[in-house]
N, C-alpha and C positions, 0 to 999 in steps of 0.2 A: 443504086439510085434510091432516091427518097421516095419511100410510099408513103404520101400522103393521106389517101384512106385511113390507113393502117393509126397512124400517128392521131386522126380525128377520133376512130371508135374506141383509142385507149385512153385517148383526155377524156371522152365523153364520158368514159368507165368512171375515170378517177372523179370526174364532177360527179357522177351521179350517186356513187357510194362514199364521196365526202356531206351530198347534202342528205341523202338519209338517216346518215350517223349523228349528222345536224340534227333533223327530226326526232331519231331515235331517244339522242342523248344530252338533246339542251344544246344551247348559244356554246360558241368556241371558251368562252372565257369559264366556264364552268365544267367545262370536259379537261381542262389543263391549268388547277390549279399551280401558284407560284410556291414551292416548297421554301421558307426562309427561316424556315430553323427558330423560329421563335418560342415556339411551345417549349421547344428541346433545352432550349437556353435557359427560358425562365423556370421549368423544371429543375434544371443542376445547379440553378441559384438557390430554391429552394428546397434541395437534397440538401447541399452544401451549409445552408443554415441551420438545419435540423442535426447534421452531424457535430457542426461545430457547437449548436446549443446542448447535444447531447456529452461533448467529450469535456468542455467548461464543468457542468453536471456532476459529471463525475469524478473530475480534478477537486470540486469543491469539494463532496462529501470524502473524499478521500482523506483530504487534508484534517478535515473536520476530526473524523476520526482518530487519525495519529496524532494529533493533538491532545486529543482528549485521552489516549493511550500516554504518549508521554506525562501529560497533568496528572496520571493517576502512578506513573510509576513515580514521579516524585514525591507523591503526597502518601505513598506508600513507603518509601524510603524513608523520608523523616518519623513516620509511623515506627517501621523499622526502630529505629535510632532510641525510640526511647518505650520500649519495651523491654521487660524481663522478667518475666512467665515464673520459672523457677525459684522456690524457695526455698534457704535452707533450712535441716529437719534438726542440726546442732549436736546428733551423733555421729554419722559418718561426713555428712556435708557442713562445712562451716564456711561463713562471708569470709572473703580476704582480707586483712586486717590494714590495709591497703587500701581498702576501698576501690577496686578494679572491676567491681561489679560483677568479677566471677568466682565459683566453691570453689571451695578446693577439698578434696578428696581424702578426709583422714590416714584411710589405710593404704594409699598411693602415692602419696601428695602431689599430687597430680591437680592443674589445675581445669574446671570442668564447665562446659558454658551453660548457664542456668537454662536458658532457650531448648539448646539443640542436644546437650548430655554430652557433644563433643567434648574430648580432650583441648583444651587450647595451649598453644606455645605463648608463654607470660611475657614474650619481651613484646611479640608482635603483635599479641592480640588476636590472631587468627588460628583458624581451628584447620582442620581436614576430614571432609566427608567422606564416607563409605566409597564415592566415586574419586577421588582422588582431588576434587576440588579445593581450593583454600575459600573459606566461610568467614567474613566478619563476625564475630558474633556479637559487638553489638545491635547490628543489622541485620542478621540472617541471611544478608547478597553474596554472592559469590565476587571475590576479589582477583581482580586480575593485576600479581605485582607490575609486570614489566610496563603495562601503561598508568598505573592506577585506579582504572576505572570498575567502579561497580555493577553487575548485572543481576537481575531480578531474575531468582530461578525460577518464576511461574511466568510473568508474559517474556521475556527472555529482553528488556530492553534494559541500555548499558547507559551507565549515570557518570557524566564525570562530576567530583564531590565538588572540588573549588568552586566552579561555577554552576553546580546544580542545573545542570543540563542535559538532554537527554543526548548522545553520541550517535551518529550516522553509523553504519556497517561499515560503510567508504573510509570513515576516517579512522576505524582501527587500524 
């Protein structure tokens, strides 16, 4: 059966420690606020902006850089191209008669690239270094026959000559 009693002194419970908590703790609407995620949202908006202004940033000077990396290995290369350091001394070293722009070696006849002291092979123009490299020697790059392309053996970037452009990695 329904005890009545019973059911009055536990509502009166619950009203009486609902309106204390009242007292206690401020109006209903301030003890529960609405959580709606705005803060949160407009935070990861502007996370979200800060990262993407940071990785643009750094896209750009990137670029910046290899750029000016490529610009120099070109303007090095035509550098390259019209240098020749060595002279002949007209005893053991004499000019080609030829005009090929390299000595050739009296007591060898051998012929010798004024730049690097390599031995060059006269049909092709290129020499070989100590490492086993083929060397232009009017340019001092390393020549790679099977593509043709020139690489700069100090920043290590690869020139194709026809269009004087600097070569991706990708596309050897």
């Amino acid at each position: 059966m329904i005890d009545r009693d019973k059911i009055l002194v536990d509502t009166s419970k619950a009203h009486r420690s609902r309106l204390v908590a009242a007292f206690v703790h401020g109006p209903h609407e301030n003890r529960r606020p609405v959580n709606n995620n705005l803060k949160r949202f407009l935070g990861s908006v502007v996370l979200a902006a800060v990262i993407g202004v940071g990785c643009v940033g750094f896209s750009f000077v990137m670029g910046h850089l290899d750029g000016n990396r490529e610009e120099e290995a070109i303007t090095s290369f035509r550098a390259a191209q019209s240098q020749n350091p060595l002279q002949p001394d007209g005893e053991t070293l004499i000019e080609d008669p030829e005009e090929s722009g390299l000595l050739i070696d009296t007591e060898t006849e051998e012929f010798i690239d004024p730049r690097t002291g390599f031995v060059v092979d006269p049909e092709t123009g290129l020499a070989e270094d100590p490492e086993g490299n083929l060397v232009d020697t009017r340019t001092g790059w390393y020549y790679e026959p099977d593509t043709g392309y020139y690489t700069d053996p100090e920043s290590g970037v690869t020139v194709d000559p026809v269009n004087l452009t600097v070569v991706d990695e990708d596309e050897e």
